[in-house]
Every structure is written in C-alpha cells, then in structure tokens.
C-alpha positions in Angstrom: -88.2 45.2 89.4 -87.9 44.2 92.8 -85.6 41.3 93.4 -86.0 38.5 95.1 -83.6 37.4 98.2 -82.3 34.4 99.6 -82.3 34.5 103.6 -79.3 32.5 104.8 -79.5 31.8 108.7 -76.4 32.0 110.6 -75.1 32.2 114.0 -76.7 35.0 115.8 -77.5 36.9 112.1 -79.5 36.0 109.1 -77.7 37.1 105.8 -80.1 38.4 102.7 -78.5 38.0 99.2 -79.5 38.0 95.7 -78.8 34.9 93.7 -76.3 37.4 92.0 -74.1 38.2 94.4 -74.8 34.7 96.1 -73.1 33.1 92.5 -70.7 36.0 92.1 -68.7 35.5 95.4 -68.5 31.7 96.1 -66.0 29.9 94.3 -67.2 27.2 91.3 -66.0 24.3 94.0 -68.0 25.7 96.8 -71.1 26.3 94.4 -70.3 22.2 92.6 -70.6 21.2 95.4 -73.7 22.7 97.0 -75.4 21.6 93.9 -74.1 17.9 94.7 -75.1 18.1 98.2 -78.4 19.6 97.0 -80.0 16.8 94.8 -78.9 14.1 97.6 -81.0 15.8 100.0 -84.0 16.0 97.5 -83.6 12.5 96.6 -83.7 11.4 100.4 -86.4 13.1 100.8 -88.3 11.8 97.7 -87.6 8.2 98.6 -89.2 9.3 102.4 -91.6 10.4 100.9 -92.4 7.3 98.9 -91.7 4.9 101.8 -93.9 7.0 104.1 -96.8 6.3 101.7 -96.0 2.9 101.0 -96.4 2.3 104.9 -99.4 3.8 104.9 -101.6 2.2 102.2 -100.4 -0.8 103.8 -101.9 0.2 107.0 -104.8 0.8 105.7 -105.2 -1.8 103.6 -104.6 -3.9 106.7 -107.2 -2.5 108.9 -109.9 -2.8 106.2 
C-alpha cells in the first residue's frame, strides 16, 4: 500500500510526512490546538461562503 503524504510548506523547503509520523512527533497541545484552530478557519469560511451567496441572489434578484 502506498501511503499517502501531507506536503507542509516551509521557508525555502516543503516537508512530506505521513499522518503517522505527523501525530507521533507533535505533542497532544500542539496537535489540540491545531484541531481548535482548524474548525475556526472552516467555519469562517462556511459563513463566507453563505454571505457571498446571500449577496448574490440579492443582486440578482435586484436587477430582475
């Protein structure tokens, strides 16, 4: 089986890691909160997301 990598970019290198060793070597804190960090971006993005559309059908709705 051929596994699957994450690419991390960093300064001047890009790191490839398996979700293995990614969760093996960071500490519990570092990986809490990651996770925290995480679903606040997603949910930012959702809400965009939602907004953006909003804006739109109202456009549209106005120019009709």
């Amino acid at each position: 089986m051929v596994d699957k990598f994450i690419e991390i970019k960093i300064t001047k290198a890009t790191l490839f890691l398996t979700e293995q060793e990614l969760l093996r070597n960071l500490p519990p804190e570092v990986i809490k909160t990651a996770l925290q960090r995480g679903k606040a971006i997603l949910r930012r993005r959702q809400y965009e997301a939602r907004v953006t559309k909003e804006v739109d059908t109202l456009l549209r709705a106005k120019r009709q």
